[in-house]
N, C-alpha and C positions, 0 to 999 in steps of 0.2 A: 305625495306631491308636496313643494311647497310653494308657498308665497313668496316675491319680491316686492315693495312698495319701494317707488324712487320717487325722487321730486325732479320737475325737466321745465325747461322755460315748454310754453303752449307754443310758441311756434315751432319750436324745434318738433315737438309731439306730432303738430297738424301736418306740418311739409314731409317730417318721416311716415309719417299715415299714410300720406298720399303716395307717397313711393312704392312702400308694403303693399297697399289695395291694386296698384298697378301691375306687381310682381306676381298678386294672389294670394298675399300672404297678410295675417292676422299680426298684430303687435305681436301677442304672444310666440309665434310661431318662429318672428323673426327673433325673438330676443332668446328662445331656444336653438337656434341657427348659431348666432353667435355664440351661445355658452358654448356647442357642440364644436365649434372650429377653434377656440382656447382650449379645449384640450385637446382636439388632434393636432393641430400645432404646440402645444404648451407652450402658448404666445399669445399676445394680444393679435389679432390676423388681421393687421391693418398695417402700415408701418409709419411710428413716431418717431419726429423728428423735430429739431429746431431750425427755424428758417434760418441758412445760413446766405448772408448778402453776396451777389454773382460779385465777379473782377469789375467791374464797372462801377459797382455800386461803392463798393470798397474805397476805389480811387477819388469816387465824389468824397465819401466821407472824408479820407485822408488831405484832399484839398481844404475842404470846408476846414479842417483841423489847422493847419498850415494859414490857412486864411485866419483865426481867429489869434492864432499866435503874434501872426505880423500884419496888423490890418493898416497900419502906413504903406507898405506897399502893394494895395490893393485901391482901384478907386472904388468909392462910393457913391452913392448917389440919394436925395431925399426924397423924390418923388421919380415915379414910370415914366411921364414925359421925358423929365429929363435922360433918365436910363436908355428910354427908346432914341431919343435924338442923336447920343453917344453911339449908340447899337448902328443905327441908319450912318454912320459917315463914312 
């Protein structure tokens, strides 16, 4: 047998505990679950990724880009009232 020792924030610990105890399962048991599934997958068995921004989000930033380029033709405003008063016409 051997040993692991890792360091983990305590809440990440406490919340994954409580999932395990719910499942029936031991920390230990789960964290031999997981070694057992990286190698029958010979993968990490979860799948990572980079959050990639929807088409929407995309077009905001691209405005906001556009925007900071030519902010003469854009109005401004100093305060919310004012913003909202413009918004409500």
């Amino acid at each position: 047998m051997a040993n692991i020792n890792i360091r983990i924030d305590e809440s990440i610990k406490v919340n994954a505990e409580k999932v395990f105890s719910k499942l029936g399962l031991t920390p230990t048991t789960a964290i031999i679950l997981f070694y057992n599934q990286v190698i029958r997958t010979n993968s990490i068995p979860f799948e990572l990724k980079v959050d990639t921004p929807n088409k929407e989000t995309l077009e905001a930033i691209s405005e906001v880009k556009e925007m900071e380029k030519n902010p003469d033709q854009y109005k401004g405003f100093d305060n919310i009232n004012d913003f909202m008063e413009d918004l409500l016409k």
